[in-house]
C-alpha positions in Angstrom: 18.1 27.1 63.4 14.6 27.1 65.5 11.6 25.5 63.9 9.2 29.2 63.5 6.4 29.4 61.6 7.6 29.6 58.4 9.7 26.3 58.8 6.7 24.8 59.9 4.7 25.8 57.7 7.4 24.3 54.8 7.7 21.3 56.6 3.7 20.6 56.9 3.2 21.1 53.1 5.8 18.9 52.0 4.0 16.1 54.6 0.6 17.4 53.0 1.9 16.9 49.1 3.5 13.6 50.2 0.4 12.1 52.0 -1.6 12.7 48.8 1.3 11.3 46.3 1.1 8.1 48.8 -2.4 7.6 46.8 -4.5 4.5 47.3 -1.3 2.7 49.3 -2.5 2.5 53.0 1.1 1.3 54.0 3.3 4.3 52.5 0.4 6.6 53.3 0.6 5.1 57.5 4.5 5.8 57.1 3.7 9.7 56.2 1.1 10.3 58.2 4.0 8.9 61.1 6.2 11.0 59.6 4.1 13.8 60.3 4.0 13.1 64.0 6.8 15.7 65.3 5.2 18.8 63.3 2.2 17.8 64.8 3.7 17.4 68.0 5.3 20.8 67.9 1.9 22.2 66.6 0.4 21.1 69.7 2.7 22.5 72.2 3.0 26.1 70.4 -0.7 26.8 70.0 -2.7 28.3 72.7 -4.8 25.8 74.4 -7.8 27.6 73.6 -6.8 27.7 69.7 -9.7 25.9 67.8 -6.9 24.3 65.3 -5.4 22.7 68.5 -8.1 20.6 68.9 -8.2 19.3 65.4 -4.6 18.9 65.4 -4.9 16.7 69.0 -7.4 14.7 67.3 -5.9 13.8 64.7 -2.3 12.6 66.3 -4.1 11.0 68.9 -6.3 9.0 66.2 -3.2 8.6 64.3 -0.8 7.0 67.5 -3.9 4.6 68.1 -4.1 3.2 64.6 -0.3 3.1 64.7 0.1 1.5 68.1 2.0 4.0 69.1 1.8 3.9 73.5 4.7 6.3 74.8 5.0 9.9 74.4 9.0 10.2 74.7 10.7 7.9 77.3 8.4 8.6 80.5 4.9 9.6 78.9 2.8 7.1 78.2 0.2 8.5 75.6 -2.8 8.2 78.2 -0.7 10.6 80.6 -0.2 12.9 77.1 -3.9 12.9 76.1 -4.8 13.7 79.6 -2.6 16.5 79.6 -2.9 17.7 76.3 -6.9 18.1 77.5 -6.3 20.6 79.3 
C-alpha cells in the first residue's frame, strides 16, 4: 500500500478532527500535533519546491520540532541540516 493522495488526504483530516477534539489541553494537543509530523514530513518531500502550501507546511513542522525539542531529522540529519535543505 503507498501513501497517494487520497491516503494522505484521510490521514491529515483525521489529525485535523483530533487536534481540535484535543480542545483547551496544550499537552494532548502537543502529542497530535507530533503525531502529525510524518504526514507533514511526506507533504514536504512530494510537493514541488516552488508549491506555495510547501512553505506553510515547512513552517509549521519546523515551528512545531522547535517547541517540541525535537533536534534530529532521522538518524544522521540534524534539523539545522533539514531546514537548510528543505530551503531550497
Amino acid at each position: 500500500m503507498s501513501l497517494g493522495p487520497e491516503l494522505m488526504a484521510r490521514h491529515k483530516a483525521l489529525l485535523e478532527q483530533a487536534e481540535k477534539l484535543a480542545g483547551d489541553d496544550p499537552d494532548l494537543l502537543l502529542r497530535v500535533q507530533i503525531a502529525h509530523l510524518p504526514v507533514q514530513t511526506t507533504q514536504i518531500a512530494l510537493l514541488p519546491t516552488d508549491d506555495p502550501k510547501r512553505a506553510g507546511v515547512l513552517k509549521r513542522y519546523l515551528a512545531l520540532v522547535a517547541k517540541a525539542g525535537i533536534r534530529r531529522y532521522g538518524e544522521w540529519t540534524s534539523m539545522d541540516q533539514f531546514r537548510a535543505s528543505a530551503a531550497k
